[in-house]
N, C-alpha and C positions, 0 to 999 in steps of 0.2 A: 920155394915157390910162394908167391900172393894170393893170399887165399881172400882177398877182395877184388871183386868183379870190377869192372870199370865204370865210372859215373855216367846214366843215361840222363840226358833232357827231361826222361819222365819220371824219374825219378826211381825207378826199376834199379835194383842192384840183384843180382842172380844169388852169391853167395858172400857172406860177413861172418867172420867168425870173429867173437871181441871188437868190435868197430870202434866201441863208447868205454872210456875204463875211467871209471873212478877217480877225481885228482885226488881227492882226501875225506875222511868224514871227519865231521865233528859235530859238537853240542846241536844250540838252536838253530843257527844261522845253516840251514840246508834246502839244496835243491836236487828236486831225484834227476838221473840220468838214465834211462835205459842203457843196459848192456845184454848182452849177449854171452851165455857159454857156450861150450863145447856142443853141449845139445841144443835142442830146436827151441828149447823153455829158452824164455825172457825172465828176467831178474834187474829189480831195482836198486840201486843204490844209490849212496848221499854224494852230493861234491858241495866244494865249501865256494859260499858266496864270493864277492870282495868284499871288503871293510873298510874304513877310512874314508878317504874320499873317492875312494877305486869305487864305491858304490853309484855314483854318480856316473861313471861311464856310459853307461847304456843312454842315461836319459841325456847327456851332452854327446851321444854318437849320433842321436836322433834327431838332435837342435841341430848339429853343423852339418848333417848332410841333407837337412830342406832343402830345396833351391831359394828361396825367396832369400834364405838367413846365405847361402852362397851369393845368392848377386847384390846382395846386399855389400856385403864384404869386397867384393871385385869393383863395387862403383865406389867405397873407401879405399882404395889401392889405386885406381885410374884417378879419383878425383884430386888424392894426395902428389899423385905423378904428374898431372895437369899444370895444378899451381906453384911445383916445384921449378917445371918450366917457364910457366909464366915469371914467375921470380927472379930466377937469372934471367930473363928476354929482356925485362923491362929494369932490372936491376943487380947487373949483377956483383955489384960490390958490397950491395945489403943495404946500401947508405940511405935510401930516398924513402922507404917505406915499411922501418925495420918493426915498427907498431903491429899494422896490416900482416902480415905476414907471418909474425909470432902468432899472432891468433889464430891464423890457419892450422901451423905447427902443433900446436897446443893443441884446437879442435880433431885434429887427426891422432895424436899421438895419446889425447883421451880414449876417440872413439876405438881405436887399435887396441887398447888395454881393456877395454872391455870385452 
């Protein structure tokens, strides 16, 4: 049987036995976790950060889910869609405005890599 209660809106969980378990300890790089034993006591233990560039997660989970930095991105994806069809509309063998148009490419294909 499940010995965890069902997730309420308020946050109310009836009973958790072990909820939170430890992924690993180590040296310096630690952050505590509550867990939970058998008994009603609470107990702290380490789990290990990320490293490398995995540290950065958090603060680029934060950047991409603004809205501002999302409709940002959505008006580079429409704008690149836009002139893509302007381009073949008004030329589509490439021949008449291959200049113009690289630049667009290029402006986008910068802005997309960042």
């Amino acid at each position: 049987k499940n010995n965890v209660a069902p997730y309420t809106p308020e946050g109310n969980v009836e009973k958790v036995e072990d909820a939170v378990k430890p992924i690993k300890s180590l040296g310096d790089e630690r952050m505590m976790s509550p867990t939970s034993s058998s008994s009603s006591k609470r107990r702290i233990e380490a789990i290990e950060l990320p490293a490398g560039c995995w540290k950065y997660q958090p603060k680029a989970e934060k950047l991409y889910t603004n809205m501002k930095v999302q409709l940002f991105v959505a008006a580079l994806i429409a704008g690149n869609f836009v002139c893509n069809i302007i381009e073949k509309w008004i030329d589509p063998a490439g021949t008449e405005y291959p200049d113009l148009f690289y630049g667009f490419e290029t402006f986008f294909n910068t802005m997309f890599f960042f």
